[in-house]
N, C-alpha and C positions, 0 to 999 in steps of 0.2 A: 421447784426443780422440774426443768422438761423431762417427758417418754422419751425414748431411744426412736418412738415413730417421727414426735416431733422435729428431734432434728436431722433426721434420715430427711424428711419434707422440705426443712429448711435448707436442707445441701444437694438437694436436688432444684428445686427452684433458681438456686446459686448457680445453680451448674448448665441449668438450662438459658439461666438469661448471658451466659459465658459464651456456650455456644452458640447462641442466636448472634453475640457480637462479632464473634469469628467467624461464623456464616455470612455474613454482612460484608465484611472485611476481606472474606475471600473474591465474594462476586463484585463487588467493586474494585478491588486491588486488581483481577484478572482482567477485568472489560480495562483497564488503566495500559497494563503490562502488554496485554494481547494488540490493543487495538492503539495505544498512546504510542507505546515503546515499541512494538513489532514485535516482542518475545514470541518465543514459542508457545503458543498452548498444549502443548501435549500432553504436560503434567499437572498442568492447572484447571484444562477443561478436561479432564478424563473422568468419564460420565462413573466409575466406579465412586469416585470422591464421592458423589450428590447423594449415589445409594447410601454411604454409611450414611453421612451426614442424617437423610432423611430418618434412618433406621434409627439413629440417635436421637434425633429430635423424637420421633415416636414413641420410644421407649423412654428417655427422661419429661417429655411432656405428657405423656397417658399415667407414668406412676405419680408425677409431684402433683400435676394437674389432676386426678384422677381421688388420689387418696386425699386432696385438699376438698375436694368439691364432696367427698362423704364426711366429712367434718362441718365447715361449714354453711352446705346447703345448699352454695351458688351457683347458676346455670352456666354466669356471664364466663368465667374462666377459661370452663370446658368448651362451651359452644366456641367461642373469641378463638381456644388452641387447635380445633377442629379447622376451623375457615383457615387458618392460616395454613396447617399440615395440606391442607387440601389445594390450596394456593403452590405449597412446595413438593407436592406429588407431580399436581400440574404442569409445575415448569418442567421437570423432565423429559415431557414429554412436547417442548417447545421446539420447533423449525430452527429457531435461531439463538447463538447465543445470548445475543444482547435481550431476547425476550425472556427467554429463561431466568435471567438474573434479574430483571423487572419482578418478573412473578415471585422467584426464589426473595427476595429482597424485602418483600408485600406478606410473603407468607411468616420470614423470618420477623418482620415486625408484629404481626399480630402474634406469633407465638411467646415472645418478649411480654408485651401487654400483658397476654393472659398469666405470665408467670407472675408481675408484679401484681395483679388484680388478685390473684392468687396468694400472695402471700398476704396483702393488705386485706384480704376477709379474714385468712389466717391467724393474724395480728387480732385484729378487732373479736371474731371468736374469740381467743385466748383471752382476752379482755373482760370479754363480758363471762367467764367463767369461772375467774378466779377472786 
């Protein structure tokens, strides 16, 4: 039977690699909509979206990434969710849309990585413990 920690980890990792896909899905749907279709960006590029986003990424990738990497042991997860946070800090601060979402795009993949790298030590600890 899992800890309450285990699956609090397991449903955050879940939730991180959810938002990385809807993070993904935003800046390509918007670069689509804005510059394919002509829509408006106002509500799509308004730079508050990127802050929660980020803030969320932050905060679900520093606890599941965070509390996995004290279990069991691995550098690759944390450092891998850093580069990418850092990739989508970054973009923010991009001239241009379409670079932004380049960056944002690159960070949101490494952050994904690190969640599945993440669980897959996770997994294999549990493993060799029981």
């Amino acid at each position: 039977m899992s800890s309450p920690l285990t699956w609090i980890r397991s449903r955050l990792d879940r939730i991180g690699l959810t938002l990385s896909a809807l993070c993904a899905v935003h800046c390509v749907g918007t670069l689509v909509l804005v510059a394919g279709l002509g829509f408006s960006g106002s509500f799509l590029l308004n730079p508050a979206i990127h802050r929660v986003g980020l803030g969320l990424a932050m905060l679900v990738a520093g606890v599941a990434i965070g509390m996995g990497a004290l279990k069991h042991r691995r550098p690759a997860p944390f450092v891998i969710a850093m580069m990418g946070l850092t990739f989508m800090g970054g973009a923010m601060a991009a001239p241009r849309e379409s670079e932004e979402a380049v960056l944002t795009i690159i960070g949101v993949a490494l952050v994904a990585c690190a969640h599945v790298l993440n669980v897959r030590h996770l997994h294999r600890c549990n493993l060799r413990h029981t």
